[in-house]
C-alpha positions in Angstrom: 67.6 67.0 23.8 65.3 66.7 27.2 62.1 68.9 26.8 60.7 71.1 29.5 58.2 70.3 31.8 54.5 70.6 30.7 53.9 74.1 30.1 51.4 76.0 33.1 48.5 77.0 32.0 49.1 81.2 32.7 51.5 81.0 29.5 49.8 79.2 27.5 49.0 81.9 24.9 50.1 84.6 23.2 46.7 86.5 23.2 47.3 88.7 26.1 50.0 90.4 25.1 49.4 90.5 21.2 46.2 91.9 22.9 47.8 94.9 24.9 50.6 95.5 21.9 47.4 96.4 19.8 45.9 98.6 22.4 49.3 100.4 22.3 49.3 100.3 18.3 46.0 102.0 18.1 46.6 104.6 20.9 49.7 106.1 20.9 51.2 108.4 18.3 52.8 107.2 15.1 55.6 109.0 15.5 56.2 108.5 19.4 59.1 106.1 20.0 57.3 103.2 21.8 55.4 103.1 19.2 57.6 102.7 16.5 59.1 99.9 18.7 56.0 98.4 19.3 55.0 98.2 15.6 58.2 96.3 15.1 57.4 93.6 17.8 53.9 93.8 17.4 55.1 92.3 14.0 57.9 89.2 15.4 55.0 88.2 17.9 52.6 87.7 15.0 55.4 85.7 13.1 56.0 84.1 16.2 52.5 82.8 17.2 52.5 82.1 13.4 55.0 80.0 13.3 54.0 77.9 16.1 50.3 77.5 15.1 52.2 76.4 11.8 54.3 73.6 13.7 57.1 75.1 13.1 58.5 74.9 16.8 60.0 71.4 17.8 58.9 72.4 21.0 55.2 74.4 21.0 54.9 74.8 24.2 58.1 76.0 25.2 58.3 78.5 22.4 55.0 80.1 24.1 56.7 80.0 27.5 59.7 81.9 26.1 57.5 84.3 23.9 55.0 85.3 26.5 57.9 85.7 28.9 59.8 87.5 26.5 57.4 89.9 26.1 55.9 90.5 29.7 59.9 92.2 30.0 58.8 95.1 27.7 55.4 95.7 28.5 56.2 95.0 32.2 58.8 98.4 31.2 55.8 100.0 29.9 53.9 99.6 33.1 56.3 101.0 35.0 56.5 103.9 33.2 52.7 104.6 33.1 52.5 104.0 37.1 55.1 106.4 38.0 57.8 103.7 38.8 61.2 103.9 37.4 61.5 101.3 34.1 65.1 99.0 33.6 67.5 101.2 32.6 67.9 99.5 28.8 64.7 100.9 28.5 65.1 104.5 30.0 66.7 105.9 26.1 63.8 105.2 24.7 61.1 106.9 26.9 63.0 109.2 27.6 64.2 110.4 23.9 60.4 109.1 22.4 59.3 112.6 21.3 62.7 113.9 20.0 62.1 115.5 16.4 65.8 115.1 16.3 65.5 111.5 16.5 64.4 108.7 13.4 62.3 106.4 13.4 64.7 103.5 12.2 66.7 105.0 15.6 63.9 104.3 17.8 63.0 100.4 16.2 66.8 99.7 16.9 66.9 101.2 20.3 63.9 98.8 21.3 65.3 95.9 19.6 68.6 96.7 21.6 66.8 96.7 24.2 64.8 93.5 24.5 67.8 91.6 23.2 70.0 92.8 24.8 68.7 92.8 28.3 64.8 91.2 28.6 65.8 88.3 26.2 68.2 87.2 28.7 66.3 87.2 31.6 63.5 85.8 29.8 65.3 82.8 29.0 66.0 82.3 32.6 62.7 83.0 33.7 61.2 80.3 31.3 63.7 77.6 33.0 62.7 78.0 36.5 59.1 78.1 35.1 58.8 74.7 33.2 61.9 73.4 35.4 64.1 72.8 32.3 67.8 73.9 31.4 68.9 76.6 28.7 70.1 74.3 26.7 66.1 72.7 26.6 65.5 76.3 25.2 68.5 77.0 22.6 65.9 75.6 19.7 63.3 77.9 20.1 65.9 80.7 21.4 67.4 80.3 17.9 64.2 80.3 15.6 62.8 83.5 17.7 66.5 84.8 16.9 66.4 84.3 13.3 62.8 85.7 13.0 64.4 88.7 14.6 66.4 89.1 12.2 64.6 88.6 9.4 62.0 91.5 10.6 65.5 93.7 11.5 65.9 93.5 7.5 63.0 94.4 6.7 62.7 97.5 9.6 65.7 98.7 8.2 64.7 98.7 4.8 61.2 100.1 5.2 62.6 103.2 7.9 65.8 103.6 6.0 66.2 106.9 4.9 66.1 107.8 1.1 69.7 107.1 -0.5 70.7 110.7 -0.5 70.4 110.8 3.0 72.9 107.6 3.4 76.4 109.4 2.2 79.3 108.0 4.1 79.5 111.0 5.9 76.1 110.7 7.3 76.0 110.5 11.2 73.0 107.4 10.7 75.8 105.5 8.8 77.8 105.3 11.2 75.2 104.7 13.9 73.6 101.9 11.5 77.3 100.2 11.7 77.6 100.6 15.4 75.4 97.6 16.3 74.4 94.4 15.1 71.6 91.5 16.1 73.1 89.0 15.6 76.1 90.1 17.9 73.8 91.2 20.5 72.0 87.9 20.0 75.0 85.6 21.1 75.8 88.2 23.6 72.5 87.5 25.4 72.7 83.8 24.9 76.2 83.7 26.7 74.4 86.3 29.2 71.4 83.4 30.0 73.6 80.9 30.7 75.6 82.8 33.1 72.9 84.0 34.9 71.8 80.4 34.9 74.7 79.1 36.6 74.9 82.0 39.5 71.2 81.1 40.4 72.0 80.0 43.5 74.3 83.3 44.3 71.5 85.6 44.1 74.1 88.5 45.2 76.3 87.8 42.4 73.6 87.5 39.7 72.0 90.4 40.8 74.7 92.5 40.5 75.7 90.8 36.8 72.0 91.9 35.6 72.5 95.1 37.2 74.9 95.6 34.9 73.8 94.0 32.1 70.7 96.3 32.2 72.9 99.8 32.2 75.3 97.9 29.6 72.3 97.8 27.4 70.7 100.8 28.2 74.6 102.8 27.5 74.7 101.4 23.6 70.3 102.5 23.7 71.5 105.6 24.0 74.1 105.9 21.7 71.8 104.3 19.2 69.2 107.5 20.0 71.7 109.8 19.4 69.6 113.2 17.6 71.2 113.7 14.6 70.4 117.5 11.8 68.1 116.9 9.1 
């Protein structure tokens, strides 16, 4: 497999944005939404930058490129919102329906995952190309370690937000929405998604309009996912 191109020296690190997620963790409210999320990703980054201080990434400085691009997407979303601009529709569910008592928090984790899988992922795999002048297929290593990390931490959000047993009859409305979507389907999803937007690079028109759609795609099964459900 070819390797990418040396990696610039504005994503070198993971620092700034583990940085701004802990300035998020510590102000907002434990309950609000984004925050919920952010606790989740706060977490993979961690893992992440773990894992590649560890040498655990064939390909160190690609796996920062991809991480740090990965996440400038969501807090890029954040931004948006806190300046009054309109954020990617993926991400609308989940500031709008942040403060919803009707709402869990296991609803709110998934909706974010959903999100930045589903739609940043994606575009952060392409953005990484044209920055280190590689191909996706230079990336599909580190695309697949960040992917299993994911879902490693999914587990683990879903057992530490899962409601009690009692709550989990298979009647329950969260069953069903629990069953609805899956990481590891949205994962190839946004795999196949890369590469397509890879190839229409050079017809902006038409690659706009697929990410266009991608991005309400997404932000249609965020909603779902936020659905407020009776005690």
């Amino acid at each position: 497999m070819a390797h990418c191109e040396q990696v610039p020296a504005a994503v070198r690190t993971v620092d700034t944005v583990l940085a701004r997620m802990r300035v998020l963790d510590a102000t907002l409210p434990a309950r609000d939404g984004v925050a919920v999320f952010n606790r989740v990703y706060l977490t993979v980054t961690e893992a992440v930058d773990q894992h590649i201080d560890g040498g655990r990434f064939p390909d160190a400085g690609s796996a920062i490129a991809l991480d740090v691009r990965f996440a400038q997407r969501y807090l890029s979303a954040v931004d948006a919102l806190e300046d009054g601009r309109r954020p990617p529709a993926c991400w609308r569910p989940l500031f709008q329906f942040r403060r919803h008592p009707g709402v869990r928090p296991l609803q709110f984790a998934l909706a974010g995952i959903n999100a930045h899988i589903g739609h940043d992922l994606a575009l952060a795999v392409v953005d990484t190309c044209r920055t280190l002048g590689c191909e996706p297929v230079d990336l599909e290593d580190e695309f697949d370690r960040v992917g299993d990390l994911l879902v490693t931490l999914e587990e683990r959000v879903r057992e530490e937000l899962m409601p009690g047993p009692d709550l989990l009859q298979i009647a329950d409305p969260l069953t069903h929405l629990l069953g609805s979507w899956s990481l590891d389907r949205a994962r190839d999803a946004t795999w196949a998604a890369a590469r397509a937007l890879w190839a229409l690079r050079r017809l902006p028109d038409v690659a706009g309009e697929f990410t266009d759609r991608l991005d309400a795609a997404v932000g249609f099964a965020g909603r779902m996912l936020l659905t407020p459900l009776p005690d």
